[in-house]
C-alpha positions in Angstrom: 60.1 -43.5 24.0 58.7 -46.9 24.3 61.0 -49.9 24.0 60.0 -53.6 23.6 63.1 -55.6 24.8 65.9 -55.0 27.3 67.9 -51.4 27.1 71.5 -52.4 26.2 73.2 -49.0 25.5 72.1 -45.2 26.8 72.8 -42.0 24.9 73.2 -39.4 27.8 73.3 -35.8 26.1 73.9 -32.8 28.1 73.6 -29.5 26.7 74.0 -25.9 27.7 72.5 -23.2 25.3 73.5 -25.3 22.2 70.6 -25.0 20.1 72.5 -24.3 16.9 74.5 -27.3 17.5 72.3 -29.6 19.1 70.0 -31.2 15.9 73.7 -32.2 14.7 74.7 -34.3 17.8 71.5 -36.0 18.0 71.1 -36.9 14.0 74.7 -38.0 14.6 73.4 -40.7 17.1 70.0 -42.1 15.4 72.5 -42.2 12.5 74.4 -45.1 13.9 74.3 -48.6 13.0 72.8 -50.1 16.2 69.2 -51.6 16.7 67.2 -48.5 17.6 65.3 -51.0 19.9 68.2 -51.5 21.9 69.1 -47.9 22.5 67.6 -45.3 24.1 68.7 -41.6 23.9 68.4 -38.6 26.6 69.1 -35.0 26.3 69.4 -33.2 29.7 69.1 -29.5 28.9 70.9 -27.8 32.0 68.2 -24.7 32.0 69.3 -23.5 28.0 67.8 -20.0 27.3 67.8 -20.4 23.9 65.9 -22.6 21.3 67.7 -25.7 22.3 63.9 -27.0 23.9 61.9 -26.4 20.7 64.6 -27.8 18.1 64.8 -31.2 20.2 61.0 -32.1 20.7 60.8 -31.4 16.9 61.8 -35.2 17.3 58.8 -36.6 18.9 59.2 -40.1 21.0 63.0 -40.6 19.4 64.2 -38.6 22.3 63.3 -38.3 26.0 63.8 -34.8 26.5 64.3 -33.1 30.2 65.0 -29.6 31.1 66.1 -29.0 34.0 67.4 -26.0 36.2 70.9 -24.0 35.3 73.3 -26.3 37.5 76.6 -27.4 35.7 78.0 -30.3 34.1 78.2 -32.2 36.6 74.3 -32.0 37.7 73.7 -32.5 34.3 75.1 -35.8 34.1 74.3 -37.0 37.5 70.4 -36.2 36.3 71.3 -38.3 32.9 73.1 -41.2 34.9 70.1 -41.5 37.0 67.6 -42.2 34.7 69.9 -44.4 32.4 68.5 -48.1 31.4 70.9 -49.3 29.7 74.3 -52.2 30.8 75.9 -49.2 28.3 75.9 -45.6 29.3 78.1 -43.4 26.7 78.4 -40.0 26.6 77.8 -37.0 24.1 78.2 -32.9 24.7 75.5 -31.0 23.2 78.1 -29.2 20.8 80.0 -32.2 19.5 78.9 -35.1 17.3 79.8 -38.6 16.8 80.5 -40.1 13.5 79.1 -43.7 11.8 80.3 -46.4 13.0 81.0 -45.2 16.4 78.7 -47.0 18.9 78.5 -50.5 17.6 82.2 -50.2 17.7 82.4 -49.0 20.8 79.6 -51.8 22.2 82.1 -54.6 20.5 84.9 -54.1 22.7 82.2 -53.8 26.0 81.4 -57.3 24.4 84.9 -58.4 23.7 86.2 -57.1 27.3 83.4 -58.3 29.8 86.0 -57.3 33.0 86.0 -53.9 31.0 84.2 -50.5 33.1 85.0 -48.0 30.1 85.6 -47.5 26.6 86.7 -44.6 25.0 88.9 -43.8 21.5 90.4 -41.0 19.3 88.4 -38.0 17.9 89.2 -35.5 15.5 88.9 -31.7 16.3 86.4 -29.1 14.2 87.9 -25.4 14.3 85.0 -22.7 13.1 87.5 -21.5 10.8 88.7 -24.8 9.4 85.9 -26.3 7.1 86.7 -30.1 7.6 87.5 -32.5 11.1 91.0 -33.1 11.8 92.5 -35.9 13.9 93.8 -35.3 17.2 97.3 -36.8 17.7 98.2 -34.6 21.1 96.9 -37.4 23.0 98.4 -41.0 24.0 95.2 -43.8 25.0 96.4 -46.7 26.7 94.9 -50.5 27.9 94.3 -52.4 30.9 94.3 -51.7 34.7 96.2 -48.8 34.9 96.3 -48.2 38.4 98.1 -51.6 38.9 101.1 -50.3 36.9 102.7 -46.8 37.6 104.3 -45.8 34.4 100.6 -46.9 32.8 98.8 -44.4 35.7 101.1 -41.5 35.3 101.0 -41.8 31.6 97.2 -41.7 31.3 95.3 -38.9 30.0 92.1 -37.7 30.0 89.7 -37.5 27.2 86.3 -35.5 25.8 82.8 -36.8 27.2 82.0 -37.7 23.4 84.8 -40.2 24.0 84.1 -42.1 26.8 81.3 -44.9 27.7 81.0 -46.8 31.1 79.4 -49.9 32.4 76.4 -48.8 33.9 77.3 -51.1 36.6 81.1 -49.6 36.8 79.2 -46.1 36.7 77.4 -46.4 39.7 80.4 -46.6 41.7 81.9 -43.6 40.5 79.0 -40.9 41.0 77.9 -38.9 42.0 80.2 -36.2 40.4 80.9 -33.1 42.8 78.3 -30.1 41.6 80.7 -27.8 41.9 82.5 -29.0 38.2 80.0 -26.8 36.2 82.7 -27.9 33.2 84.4 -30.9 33.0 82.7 -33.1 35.1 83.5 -36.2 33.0 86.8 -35.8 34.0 85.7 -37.1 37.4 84.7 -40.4 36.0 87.7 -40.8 33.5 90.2 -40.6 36.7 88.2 -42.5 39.1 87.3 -45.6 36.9 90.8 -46.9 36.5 90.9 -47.5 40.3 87.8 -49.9 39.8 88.0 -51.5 36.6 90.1 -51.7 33.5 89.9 -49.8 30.6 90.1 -50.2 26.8 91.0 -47.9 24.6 90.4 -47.1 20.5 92.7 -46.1 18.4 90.3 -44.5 15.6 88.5 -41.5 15.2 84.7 -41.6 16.5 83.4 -38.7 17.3 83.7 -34.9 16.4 85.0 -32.4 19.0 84.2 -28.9 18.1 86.3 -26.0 19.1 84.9 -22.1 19.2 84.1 -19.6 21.4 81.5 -20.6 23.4 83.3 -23.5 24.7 83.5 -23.2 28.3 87.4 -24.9 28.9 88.8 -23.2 26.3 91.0 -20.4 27.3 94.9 -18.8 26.8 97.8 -21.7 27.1 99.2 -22.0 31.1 102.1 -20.9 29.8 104.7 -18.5 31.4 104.2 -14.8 29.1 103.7 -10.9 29.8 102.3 -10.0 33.0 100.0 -8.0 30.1 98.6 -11.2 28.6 95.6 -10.3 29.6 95.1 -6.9 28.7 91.8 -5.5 26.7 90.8 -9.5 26.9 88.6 -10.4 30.1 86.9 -12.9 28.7 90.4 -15.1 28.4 91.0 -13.8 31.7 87.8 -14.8 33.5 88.1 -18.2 31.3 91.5 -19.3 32.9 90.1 -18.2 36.3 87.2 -20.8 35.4 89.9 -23.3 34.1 91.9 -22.9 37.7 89.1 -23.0 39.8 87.7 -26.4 37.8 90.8 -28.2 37.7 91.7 -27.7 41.4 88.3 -29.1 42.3 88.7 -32.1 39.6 92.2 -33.0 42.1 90.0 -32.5 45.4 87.1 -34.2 43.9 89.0 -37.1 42.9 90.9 -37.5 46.2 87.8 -37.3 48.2 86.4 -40.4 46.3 89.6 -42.3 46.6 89.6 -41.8 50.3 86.0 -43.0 50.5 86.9 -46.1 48.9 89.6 -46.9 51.0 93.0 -45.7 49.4 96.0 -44.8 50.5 96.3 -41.3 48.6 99.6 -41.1 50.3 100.9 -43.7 48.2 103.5 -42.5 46.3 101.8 -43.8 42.8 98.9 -42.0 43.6 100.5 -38.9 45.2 102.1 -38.6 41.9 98.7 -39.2 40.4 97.0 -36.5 42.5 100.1 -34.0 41.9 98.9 -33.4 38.3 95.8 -30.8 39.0 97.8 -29.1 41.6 100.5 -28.8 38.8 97.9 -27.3 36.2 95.7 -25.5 38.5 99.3 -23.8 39.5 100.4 -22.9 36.0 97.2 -20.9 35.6 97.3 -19.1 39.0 100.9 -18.4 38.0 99.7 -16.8 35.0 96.9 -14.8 36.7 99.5 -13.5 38.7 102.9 -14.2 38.4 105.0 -15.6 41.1 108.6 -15.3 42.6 111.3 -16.6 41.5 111.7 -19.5 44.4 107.9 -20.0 44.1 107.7 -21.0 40.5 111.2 -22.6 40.7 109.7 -24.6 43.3 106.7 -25.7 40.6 109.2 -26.7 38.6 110.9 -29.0 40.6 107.7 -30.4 41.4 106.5 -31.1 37.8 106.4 -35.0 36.7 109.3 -35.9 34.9 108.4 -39.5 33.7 107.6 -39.2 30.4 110.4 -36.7 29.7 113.6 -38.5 27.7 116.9 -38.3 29.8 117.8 -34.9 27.4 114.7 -33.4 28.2 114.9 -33.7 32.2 118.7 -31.9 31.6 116.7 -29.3 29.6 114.0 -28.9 32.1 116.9 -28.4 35.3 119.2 -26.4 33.4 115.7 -24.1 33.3 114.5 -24.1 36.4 118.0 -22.9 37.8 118.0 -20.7 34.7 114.9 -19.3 36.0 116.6 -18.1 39.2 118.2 -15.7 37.6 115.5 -14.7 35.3 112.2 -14.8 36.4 108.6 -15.8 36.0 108.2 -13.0 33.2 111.5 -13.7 30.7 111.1 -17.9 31.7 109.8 -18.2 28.0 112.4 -16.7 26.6 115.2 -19.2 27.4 114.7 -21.5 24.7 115.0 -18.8 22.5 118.2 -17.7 24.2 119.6 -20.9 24.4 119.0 -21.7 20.1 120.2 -18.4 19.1 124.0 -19.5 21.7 123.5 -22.6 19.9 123.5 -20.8 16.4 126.0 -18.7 17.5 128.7 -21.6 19.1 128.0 -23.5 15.2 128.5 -20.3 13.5 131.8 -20.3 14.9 132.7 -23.9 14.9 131.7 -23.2 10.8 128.8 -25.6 10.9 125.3 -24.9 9.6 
């Protein structure tokens, strides 16, 4: 695609055997309201075997299509980054779309916050068996530096790629990303940017995440349940092994590029920091393979408390001592045991 002036924002694409989905995500861009002059858009096919190749040069010079060998998210992205013109680089899976609106938005607030390194906002979620796009609300976004302020680093959560955009200059500090996150590689840049620059977050709806079954992070909740969980399912099974083995690497990746840059990773702020992908890559080992009781009570202890209300962090003791006596396998059952003594001491007391 030939361009007459100066870049200013880069549509990176990656896809993986999304051909079905993948005429969606790119109408969805050269649907926006930003000179087409000014943009330029990439699809980085990581080795599709499906039709993904003839559905996207059905759009000529619009796109700058490459295909390149089976290697993960993360390859995908580093090939994208690489080749990006633009002071803008944002960020769209091959399965998910954005809606209108969303990019000159999104380059407003890169033009409002000139100290800024990366912009990202709400999406909604599209279930295959839900026919319309419902807003998220699990997540919290927040402002600023973040890792000047510990309650504003422990408090931050990561979000979709078709969220986020960087400062290409900001970018180039943060890759490459480790090859070894096949998923979630943008995860790498979402931690390590608030260590360079600050962040600005938007409280709206811009893009569309889709869940189904082909997504390659979705798997069963990390939640203590039967040692049968499992059972007649091995796709959920190898799924949460994938999940485990991504997220661990995520916290190693991370640590490794804070190292290189000169922090103290000892730090209790960014101990903390660090301690949440050893929390979650945990959970799912522990639900691989359940642990023993002083193992998993242990986990528990260790789990960040700070955004847990003074009743809550009684709740979450009283359970992990609970647990002593009850085990990895009945663990979910004590809130159900402790609303039915609840019921029980009202019953008595004749309250409703």
């Amino acid at each position: 695609m030939s361009q007459a002036g100066p870049i200013r924002v880069t549509v990176v694409i990656d896809t993986y055997n999304c051909g079905h989905f993948i005429e969606e995500a790119i109408d969805s861009v050269l649907a926006q309201d930003f000179p087409p002059e000014q943009m330029e858009i990439l699809v980085v096919d990581d080795g599709s075997a499906d039709d993904t190749g003839e559905r996207v040069r059905k759009y000529g010079s619009r796109i700058q299509y490459f295909c390149k060998p089976n290697g993960g998210q993360a390859s995908a992205l580093n090939f994208g980054i690489a080749r990006a013109r633009g002071e803008i680089v944002a960020f769209l899976d091959g399965d998910d779309y954005w809606l209108p609106g969303k990019l000159r938005r999104v380059a407003a607030e890169f033009e409002k916050h000139q100290e800024a390194g990366m912009v990202y906002h709400n999406f909604c979620c599209k279930h295959a068996s839900i026919p319309d796009p419902l807003p998220f609300s699990g997540l919290g976004g927040v402002s600023g530096f973040l890792s000047e302020n510990r309650r504003s680093l422990l408090g931050y959560d990561l979000y979709p790629t078709a969220t986020l955009a960087f400062r290409k200059s900001v970018l180039q500090r943060l890759v490459p990303i480790p090859e070894s996150l096949i998923v979630q590689a943008d995860a790498h840049l979402t931690a390590c940017v608030i260590f360079v620059a600050p962040i600005v977050y938007i409280d709206q709806p811009l893009t569309v995440y889709r869940v189904h079954a082909d997504n390659m992070w979705n798997c069963v909740a990390n939640t203590p349940r039967s040692c049968n969980i499992f059972e007649g399912d091995a796709a959920a099974k190898a799924r949460l092994e994938r999940r485990v083995i991504t997220t661990r690497a995520i916290g190693e990746g991370v640590r490794e590029w804070l190292e290189r840059n000169g922090f103290d990773v000892n730090h209790p702020d960014l101990r903390a920091f660090l301690m949440q992908w050893t929390i979650s890559s945990r959970a799912g080992e522990f639900a691989l393979s359940p642990p023993g009781r002083l193992r998993f009570f242990r986990h528990l202890l260790e789990q960040p408390r700070h955004r847990m209300a003074w009743r809550h962090v009684v709740v979450h003791y009283a359970n992990a001592f609970s647990l002593l006596f009850v085990g990895y396998r009945n663990f979910h059952r004590l809130d159900e045991w402790r609303l039915a003594v609840k019921r029980s001491v009202y019953s008595l007391l004749g309250r409703s």
